[in-house]
The first five atom37 places (N, CA, C, CB, O) and aatype in JSON, in Angstrom:
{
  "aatype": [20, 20, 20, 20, 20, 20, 20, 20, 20, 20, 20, 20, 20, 20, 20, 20, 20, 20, 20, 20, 20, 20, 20, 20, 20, 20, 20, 20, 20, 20, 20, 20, 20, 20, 20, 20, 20, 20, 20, 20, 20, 20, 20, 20, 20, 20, 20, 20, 20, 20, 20, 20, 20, 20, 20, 20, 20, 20, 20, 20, 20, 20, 20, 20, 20, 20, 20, 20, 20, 20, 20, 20, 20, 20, 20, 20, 20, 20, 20, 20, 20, 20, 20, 20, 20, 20, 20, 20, 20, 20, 20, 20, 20, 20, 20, 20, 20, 20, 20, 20, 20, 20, 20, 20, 20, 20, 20, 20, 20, 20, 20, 20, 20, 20, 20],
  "atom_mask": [
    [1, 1, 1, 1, 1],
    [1, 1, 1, 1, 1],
    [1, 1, 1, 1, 1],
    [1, 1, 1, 1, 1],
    [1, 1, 1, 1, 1],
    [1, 1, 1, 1, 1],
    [1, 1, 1, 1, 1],
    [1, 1, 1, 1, 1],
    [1, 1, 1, 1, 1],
    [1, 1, 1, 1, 1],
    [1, 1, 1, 1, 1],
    [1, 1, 1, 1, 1],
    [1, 1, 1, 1, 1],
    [1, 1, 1, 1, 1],
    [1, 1, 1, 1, 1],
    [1, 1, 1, 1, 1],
    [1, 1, 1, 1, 1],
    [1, 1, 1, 1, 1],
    [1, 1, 1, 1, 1],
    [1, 1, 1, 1, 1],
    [1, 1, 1, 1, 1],
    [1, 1, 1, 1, 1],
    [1, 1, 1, 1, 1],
    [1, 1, 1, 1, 1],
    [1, 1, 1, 1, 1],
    [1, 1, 1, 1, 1],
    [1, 1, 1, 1, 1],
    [1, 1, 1, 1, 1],
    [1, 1, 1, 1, 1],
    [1, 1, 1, 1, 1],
    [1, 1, 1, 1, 1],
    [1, 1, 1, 1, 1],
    [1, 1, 1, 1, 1],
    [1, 1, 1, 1, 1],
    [1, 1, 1, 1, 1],
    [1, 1, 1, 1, 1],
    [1, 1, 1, 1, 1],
    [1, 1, 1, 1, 1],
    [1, 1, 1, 1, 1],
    [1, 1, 1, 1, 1],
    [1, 1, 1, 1, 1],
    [1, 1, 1, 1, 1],
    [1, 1, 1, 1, 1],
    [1, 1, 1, 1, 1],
    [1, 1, 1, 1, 1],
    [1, 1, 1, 1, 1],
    [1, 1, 1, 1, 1],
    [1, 1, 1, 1, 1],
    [1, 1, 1, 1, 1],
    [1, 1, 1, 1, 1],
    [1, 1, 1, 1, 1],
    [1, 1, 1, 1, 1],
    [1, 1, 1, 1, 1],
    [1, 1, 1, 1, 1],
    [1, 1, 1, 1, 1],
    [1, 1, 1, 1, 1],
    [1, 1, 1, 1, 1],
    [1, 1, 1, 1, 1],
    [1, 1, 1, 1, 1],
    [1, 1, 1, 1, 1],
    [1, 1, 1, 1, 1],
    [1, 1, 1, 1, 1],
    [1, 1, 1, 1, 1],
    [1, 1, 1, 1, 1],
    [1, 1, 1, 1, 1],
    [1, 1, 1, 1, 1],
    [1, 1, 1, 1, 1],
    [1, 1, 1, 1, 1],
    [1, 1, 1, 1, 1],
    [1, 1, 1, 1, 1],
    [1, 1, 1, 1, 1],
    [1, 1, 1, 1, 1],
    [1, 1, 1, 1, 1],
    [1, 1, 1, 1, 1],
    [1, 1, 1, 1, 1],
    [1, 1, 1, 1, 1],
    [1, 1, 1, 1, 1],
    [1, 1, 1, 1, 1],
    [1, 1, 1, 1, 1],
    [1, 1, 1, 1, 1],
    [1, 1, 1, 1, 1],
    [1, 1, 1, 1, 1],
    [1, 1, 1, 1, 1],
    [1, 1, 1, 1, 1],
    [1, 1, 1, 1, 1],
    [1, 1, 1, 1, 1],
    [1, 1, 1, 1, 1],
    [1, 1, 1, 1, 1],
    [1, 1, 1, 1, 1],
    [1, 1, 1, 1, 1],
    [1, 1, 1, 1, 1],
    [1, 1, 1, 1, 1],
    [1, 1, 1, 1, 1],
    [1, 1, 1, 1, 1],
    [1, 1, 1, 1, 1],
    [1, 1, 1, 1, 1],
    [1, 1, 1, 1, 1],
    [1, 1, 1, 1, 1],
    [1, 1, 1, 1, 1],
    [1, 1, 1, 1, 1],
    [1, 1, 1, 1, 1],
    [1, 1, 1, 1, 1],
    [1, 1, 1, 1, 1],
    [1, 1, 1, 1, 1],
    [1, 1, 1, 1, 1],
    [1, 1, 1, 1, 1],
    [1, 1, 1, 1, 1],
    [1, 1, 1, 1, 1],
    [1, 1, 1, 1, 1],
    [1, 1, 1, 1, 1],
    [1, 1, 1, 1, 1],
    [1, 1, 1, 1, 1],
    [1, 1, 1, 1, 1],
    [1, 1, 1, 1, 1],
    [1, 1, 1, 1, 1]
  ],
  "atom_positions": [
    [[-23.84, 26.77, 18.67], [-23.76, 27.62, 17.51], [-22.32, 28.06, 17.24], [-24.65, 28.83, 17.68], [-21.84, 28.02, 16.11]],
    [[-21.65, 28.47, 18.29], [-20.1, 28.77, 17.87], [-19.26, 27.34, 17.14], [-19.21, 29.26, 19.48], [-18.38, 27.49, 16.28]],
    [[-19.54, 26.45, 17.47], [-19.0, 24.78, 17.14], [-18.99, 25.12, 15.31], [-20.54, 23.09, 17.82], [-18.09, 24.78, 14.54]],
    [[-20.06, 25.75, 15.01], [-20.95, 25.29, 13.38], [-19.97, 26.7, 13.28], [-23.37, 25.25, 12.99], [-19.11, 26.62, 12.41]],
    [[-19.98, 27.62, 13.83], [-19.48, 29.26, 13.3], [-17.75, 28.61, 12.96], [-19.59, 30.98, 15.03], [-17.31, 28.43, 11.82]],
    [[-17.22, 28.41, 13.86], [-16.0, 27.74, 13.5], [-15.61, 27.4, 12.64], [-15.78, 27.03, 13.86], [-14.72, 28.01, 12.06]],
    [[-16.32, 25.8, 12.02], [-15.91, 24.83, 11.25], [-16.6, 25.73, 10.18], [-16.31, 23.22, 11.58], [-16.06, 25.4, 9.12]],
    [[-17.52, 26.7, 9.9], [-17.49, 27.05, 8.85], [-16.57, 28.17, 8.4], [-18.57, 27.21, 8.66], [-16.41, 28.46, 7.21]],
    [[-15.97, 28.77, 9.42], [-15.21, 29.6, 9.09], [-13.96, 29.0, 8.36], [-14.98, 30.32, 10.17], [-13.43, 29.63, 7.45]],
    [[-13.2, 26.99, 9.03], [-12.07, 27.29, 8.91], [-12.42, 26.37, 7.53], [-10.94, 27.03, 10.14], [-11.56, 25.98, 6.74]],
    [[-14.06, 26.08, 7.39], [-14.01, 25.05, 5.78], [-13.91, 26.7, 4.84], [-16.14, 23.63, 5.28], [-13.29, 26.61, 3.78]],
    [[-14.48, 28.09, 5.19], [-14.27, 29.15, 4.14], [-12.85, 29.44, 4.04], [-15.02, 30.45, 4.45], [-12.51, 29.73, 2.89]],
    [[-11.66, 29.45, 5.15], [-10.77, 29.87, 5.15], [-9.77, 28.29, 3.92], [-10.51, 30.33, 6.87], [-9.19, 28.63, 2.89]],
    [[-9.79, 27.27, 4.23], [-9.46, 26.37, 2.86], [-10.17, 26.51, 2.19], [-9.35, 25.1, 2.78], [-9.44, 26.9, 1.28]],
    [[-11.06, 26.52, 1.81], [-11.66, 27.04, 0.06], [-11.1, 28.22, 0.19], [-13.56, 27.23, -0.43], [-11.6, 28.6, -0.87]],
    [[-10.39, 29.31, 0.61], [-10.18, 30.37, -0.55], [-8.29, 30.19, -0.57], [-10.96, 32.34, -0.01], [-7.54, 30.83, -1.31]],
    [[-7.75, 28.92, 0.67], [-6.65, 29.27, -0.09], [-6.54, 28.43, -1.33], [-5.46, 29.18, 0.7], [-6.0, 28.75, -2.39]],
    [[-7.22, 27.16, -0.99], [-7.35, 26.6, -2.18], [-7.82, 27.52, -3.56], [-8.25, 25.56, -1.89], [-7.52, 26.91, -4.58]],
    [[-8.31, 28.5, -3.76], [-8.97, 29.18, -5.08], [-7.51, 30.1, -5.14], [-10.82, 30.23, -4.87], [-7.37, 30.51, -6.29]],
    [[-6.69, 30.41, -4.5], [-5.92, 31.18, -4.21], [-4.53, 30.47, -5.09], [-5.97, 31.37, -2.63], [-3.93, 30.78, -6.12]],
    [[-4.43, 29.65, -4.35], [-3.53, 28.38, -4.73], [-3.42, 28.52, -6.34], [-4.29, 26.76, -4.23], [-2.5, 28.94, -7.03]],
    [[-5.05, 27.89, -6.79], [-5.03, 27.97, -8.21], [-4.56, 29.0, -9.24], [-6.08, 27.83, -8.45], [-3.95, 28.87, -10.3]],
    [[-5.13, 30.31, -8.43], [-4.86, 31.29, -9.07], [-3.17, 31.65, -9.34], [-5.59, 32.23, -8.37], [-2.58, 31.98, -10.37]],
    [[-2.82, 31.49, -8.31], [-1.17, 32.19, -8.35], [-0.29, 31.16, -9.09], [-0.38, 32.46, -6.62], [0.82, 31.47, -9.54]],
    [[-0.83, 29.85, -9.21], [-0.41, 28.83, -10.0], [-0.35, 29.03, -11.58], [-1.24, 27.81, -9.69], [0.67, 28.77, -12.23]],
    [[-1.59, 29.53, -12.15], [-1.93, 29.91, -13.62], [-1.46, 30.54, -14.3], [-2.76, 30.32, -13.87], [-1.39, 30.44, -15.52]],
    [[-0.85, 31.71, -13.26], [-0.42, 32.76, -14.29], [1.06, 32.89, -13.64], [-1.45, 34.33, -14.34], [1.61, 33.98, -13.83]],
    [[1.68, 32.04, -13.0], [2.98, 31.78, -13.17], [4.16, 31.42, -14.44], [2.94, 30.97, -12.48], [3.84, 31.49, -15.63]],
    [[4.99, 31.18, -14.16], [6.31, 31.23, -15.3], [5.92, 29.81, -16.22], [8.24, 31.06, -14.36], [5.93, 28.63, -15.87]],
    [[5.6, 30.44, -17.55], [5.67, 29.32, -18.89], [6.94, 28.61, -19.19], [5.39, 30.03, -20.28], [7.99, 29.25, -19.18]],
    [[6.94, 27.33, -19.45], [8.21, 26.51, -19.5], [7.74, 26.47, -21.35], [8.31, 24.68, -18.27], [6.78, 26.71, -22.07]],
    [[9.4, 25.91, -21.43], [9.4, 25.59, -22.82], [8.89, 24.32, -23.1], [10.64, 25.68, -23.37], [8.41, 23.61, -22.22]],
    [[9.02, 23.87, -24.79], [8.6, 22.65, -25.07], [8.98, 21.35, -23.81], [9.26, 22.43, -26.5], [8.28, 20.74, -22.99]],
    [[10.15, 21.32, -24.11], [11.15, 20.22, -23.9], [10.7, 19.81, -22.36], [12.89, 20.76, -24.08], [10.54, 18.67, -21.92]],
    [[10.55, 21.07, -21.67], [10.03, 21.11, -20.19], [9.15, 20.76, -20.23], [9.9, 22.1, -19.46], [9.14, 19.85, -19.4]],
    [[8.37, 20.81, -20.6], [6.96, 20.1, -20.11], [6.81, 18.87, -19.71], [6.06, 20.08, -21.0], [6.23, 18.48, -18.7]],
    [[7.51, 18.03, -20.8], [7.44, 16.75, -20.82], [7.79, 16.34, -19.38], [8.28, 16.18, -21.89], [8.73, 16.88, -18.81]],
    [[7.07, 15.42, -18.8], [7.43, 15.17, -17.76], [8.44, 13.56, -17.28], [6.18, 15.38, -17.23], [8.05, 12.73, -16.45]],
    [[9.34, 13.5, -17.82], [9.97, 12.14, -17.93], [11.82, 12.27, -17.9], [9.36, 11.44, -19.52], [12.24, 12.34, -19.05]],
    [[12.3, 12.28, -17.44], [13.78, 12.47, -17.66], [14.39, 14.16, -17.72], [14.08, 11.69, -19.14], [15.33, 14.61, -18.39]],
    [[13.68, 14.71, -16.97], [13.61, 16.2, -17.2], [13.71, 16.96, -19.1], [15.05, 16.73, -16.18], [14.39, 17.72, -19.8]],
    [[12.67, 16.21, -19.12], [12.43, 17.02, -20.61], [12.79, 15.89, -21.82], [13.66, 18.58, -20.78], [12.48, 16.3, -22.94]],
    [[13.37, 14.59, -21.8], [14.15, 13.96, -22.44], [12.26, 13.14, -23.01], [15.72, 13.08, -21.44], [11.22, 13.34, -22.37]],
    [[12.33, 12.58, -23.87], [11.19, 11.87, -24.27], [11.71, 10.35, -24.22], [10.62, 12.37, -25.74], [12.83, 9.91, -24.49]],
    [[10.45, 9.65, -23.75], [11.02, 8.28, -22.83], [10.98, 7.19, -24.37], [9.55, 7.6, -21.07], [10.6, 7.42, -25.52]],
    [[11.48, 6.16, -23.79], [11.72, 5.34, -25.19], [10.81, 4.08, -25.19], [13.36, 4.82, -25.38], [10.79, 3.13, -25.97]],
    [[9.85, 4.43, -23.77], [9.3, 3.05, -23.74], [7.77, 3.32, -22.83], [10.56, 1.85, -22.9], [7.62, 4.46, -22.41]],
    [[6.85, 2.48, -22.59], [5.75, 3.05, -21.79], [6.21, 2.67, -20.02], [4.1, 2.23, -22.39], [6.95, 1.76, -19.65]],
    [[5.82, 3.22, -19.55], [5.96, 3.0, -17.87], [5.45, 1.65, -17.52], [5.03, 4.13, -16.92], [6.09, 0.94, -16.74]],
    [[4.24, 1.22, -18.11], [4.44, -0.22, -17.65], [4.69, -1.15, -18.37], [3.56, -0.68, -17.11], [4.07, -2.2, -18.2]],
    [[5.66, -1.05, -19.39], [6.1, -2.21, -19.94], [7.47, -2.44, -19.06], [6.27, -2.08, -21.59], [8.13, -3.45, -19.28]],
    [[7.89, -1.47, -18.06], [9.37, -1.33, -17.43], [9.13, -2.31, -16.31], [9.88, 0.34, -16.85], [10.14, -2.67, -15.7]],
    [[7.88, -2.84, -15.91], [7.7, -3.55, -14.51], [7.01, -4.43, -14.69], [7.17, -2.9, -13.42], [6.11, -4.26, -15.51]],
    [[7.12, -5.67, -14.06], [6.32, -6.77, -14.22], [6.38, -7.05, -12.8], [6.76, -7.91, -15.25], [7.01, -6.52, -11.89]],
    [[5.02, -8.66, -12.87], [4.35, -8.71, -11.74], [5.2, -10.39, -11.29], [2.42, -8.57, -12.01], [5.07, -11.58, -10.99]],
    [[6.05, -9.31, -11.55], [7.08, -11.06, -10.42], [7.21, -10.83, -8.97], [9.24, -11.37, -10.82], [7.48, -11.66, -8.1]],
    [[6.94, -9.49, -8.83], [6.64, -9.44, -7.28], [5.58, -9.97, -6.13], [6.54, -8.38, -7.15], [5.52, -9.95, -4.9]],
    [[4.69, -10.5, -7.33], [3.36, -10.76, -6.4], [3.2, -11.97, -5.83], [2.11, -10.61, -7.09], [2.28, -12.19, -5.04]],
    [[3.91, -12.7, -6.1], [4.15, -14.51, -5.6], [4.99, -13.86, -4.06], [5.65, -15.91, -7.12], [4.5, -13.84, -2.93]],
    [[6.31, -13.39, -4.47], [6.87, -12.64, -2.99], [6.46, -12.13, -2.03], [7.43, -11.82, -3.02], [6.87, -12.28, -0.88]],
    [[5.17, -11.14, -2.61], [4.93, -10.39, -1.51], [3.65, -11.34, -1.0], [4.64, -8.69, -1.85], [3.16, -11.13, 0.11]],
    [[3.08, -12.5, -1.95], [1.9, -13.49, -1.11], [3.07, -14.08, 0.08], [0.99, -15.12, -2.36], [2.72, -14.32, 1.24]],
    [[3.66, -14.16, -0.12], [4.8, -15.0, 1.0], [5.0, -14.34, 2.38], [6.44, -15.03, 0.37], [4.85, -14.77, 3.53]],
    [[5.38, -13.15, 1.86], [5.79, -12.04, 2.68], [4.52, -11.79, 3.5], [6.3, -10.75, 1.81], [4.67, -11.73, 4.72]],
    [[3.76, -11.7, 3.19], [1.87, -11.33, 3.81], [1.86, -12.91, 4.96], [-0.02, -11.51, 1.8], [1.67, -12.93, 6.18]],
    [[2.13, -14.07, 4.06], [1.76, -14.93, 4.6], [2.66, -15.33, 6.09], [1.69, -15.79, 3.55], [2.18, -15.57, 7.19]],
    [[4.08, -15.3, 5.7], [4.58, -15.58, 6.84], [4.53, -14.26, 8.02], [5.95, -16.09, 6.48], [4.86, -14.46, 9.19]],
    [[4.12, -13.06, 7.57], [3.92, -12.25, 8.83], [2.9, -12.35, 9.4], [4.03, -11.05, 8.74], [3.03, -12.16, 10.61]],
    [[1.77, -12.59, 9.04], [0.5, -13.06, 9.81], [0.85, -13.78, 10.46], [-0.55, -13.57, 9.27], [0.52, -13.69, 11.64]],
    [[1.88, -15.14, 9.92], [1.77, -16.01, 10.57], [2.47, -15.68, 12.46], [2.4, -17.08, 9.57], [2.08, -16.05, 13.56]],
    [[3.25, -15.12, 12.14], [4.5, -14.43, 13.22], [3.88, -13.21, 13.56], [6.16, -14.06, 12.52], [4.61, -12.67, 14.39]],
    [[2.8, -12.44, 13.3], [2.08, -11.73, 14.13], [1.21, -12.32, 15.4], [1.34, -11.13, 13.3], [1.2, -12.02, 16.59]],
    [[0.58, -13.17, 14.72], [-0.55, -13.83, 15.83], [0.28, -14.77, 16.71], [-1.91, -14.82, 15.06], [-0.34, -15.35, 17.61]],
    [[1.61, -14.99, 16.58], [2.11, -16.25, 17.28], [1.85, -16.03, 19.22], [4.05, -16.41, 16.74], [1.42, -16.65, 20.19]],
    [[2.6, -14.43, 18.79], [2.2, -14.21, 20.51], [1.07, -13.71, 20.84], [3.05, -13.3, 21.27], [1.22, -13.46, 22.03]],
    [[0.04, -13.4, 20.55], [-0.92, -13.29, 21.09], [-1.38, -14.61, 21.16], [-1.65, -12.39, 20.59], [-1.46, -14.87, 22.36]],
    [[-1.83, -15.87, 20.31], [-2.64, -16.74, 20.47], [-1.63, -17.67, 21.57], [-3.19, -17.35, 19.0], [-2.26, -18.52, 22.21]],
    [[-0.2, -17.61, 21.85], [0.82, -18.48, 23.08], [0.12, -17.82, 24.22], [2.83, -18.16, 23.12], [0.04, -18.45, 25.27]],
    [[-0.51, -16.34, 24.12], [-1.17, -16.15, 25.67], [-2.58, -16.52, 26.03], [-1.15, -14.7, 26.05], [-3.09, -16.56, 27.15]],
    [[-3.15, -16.81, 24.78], [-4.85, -17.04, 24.55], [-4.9, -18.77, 24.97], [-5.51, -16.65, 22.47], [-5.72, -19.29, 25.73]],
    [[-3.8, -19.46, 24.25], [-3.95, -20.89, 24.36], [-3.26, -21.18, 26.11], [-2.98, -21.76, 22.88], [-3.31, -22.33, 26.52]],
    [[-2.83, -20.4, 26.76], [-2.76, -21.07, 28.33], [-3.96, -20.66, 29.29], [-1.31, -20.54, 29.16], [-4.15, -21.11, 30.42]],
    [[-4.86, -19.55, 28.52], [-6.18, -19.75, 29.27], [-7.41, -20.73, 28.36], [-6.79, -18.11, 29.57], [-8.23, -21.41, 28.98]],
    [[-7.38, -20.68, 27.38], [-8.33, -21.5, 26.67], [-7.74, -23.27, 26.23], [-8.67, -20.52, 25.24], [-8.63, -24.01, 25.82]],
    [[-6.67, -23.72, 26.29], [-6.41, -25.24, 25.86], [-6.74, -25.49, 24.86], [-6.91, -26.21, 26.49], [-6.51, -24.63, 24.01]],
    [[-7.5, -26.84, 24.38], [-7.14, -27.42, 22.92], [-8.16, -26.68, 22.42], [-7.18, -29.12, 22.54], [-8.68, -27.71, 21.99]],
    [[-9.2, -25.53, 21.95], [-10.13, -24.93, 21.39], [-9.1, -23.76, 20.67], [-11.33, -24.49, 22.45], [-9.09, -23.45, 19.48]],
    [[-8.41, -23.32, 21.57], [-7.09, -22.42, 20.69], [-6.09, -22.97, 20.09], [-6.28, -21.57, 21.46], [-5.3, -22.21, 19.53]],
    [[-5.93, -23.99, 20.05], [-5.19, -24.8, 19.53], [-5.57, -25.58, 18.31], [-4.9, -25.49, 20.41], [-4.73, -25.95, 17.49]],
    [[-6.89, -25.85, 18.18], [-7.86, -25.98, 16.93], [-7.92, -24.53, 16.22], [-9.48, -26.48, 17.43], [-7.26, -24.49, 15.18]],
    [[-8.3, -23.85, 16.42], [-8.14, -22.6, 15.91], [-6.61, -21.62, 15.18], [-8.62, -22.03, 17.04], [-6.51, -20.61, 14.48]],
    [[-5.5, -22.7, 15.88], [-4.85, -22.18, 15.49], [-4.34, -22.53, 14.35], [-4.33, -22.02, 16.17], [-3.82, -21.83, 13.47]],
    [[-4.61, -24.38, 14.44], [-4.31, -25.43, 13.5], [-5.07, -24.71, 12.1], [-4.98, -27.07, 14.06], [-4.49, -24.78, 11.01]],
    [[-6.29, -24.07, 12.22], [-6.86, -23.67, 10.9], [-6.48, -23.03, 10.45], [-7.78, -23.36, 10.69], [-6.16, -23.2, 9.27]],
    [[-6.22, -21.54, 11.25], [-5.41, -20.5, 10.9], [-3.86, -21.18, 10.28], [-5.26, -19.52, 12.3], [-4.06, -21.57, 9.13]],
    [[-3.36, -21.27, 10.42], [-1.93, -21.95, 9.87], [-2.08, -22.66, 8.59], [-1.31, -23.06, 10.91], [-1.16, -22.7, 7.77]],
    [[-3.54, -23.37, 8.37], [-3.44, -24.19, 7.36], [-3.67, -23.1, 6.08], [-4.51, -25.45, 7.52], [-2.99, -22.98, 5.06]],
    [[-4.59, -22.54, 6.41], [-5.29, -21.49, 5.57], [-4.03, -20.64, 5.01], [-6.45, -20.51, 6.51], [-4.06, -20.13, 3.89]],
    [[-3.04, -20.52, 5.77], [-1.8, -19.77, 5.1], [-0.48, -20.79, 4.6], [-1.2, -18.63, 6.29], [0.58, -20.53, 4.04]],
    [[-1.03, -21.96, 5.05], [-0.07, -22.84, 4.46], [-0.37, -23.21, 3.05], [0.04, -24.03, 5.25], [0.26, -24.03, 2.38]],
    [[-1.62, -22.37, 2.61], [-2.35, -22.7, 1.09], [-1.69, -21.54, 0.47], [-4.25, -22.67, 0.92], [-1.37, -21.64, -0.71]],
    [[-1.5, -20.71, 0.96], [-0.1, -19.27, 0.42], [0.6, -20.05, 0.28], [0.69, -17.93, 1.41], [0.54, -20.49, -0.87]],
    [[1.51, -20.65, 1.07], [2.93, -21.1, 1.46], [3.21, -21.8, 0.04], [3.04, -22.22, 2.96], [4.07, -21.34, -0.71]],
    [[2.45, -22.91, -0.29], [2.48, -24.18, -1.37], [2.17, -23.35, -2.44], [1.36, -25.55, -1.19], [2.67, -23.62, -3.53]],
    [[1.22, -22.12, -2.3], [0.91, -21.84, -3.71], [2.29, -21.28, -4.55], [-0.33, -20.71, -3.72], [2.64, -21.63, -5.68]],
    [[3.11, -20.06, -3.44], [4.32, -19.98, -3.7], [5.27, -20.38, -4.26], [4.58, -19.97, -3.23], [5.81, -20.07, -5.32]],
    [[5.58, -21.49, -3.06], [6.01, -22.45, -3.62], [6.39, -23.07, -5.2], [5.37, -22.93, -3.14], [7.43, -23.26, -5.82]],
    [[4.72, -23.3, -5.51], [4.29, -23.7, -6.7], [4.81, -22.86, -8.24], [2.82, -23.64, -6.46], [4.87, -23.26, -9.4]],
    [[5.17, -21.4, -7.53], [4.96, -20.6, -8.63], [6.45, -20.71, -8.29], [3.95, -19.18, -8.76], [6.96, -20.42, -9.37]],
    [[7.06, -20.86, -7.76], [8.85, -20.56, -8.12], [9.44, -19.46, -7.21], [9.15, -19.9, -9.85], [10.33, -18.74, -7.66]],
    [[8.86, -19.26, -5.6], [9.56, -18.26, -5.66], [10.83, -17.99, -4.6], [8.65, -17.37, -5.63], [11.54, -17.0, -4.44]],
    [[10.81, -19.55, -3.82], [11.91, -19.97, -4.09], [13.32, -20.05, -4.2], [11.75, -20.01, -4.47], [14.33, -20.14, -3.5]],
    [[12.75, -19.94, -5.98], [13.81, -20.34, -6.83], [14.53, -18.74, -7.18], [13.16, -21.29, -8.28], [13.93, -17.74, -7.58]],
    [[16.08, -18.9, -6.85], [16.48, -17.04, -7.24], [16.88, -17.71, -8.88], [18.42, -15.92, -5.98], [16.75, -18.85, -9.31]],
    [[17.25, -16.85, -9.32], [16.79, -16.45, -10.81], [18.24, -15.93, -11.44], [15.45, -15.07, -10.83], [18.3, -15.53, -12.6]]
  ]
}
């Protein structure tokens, strides 16, 4: 019973700073127009946020994913394949291929190529 007295005490004690929080938040200091805006400290932006970024990163970071897997498992499966022989070694051949289908897709898309 003390376990339950506890955790309800310390879930009442965050709900009220949380209600607390809100409160002292609300009726704090009013900003002007210009302030509000939230973009350039007050400046109004000239463009939308995602027209500023494109997805040329995502060929990179398939690369990036791919060759660290690959160089994660290297040492664990060099200690797995001197107790197990060619069954880890089949296993590994798959694993490798399966990211060598990243590798080419990459590849494929240009990335490569610097710009």
């Amino acid at each position: 019973m003390t376990e339950l007295t506890g955790l309800a005490s310390i879930l009442l004690l965050a709900v009220g700073v949380g209600v607390a929080l809100q409160f002292a938040g609300a009726r704090g200091y009013h900003l002007a127009q210009p302030q509000r805006t939230p973009y350039l400290g007050g400046g109004s932006p000239c463009a939308h946020a995602w027209q500023r970024y494109h997805v040329r990163y995502y060929p990179m970071a398939l690369l990036f994913i791919a060759f660290e897997m690959e160089m994660m498992f290297m040492y664990p499966w060099a200690a797995v394949y001197v107790a197990e022989g060619a069954t880890a070694l089949a296993e590994m051949g798959m694993f490798l291929a399966i990211l060598a289908v990243g590798i080419v897709y990459g590849w494929r898309e240009g990335i490569f190529r610097w710009q």
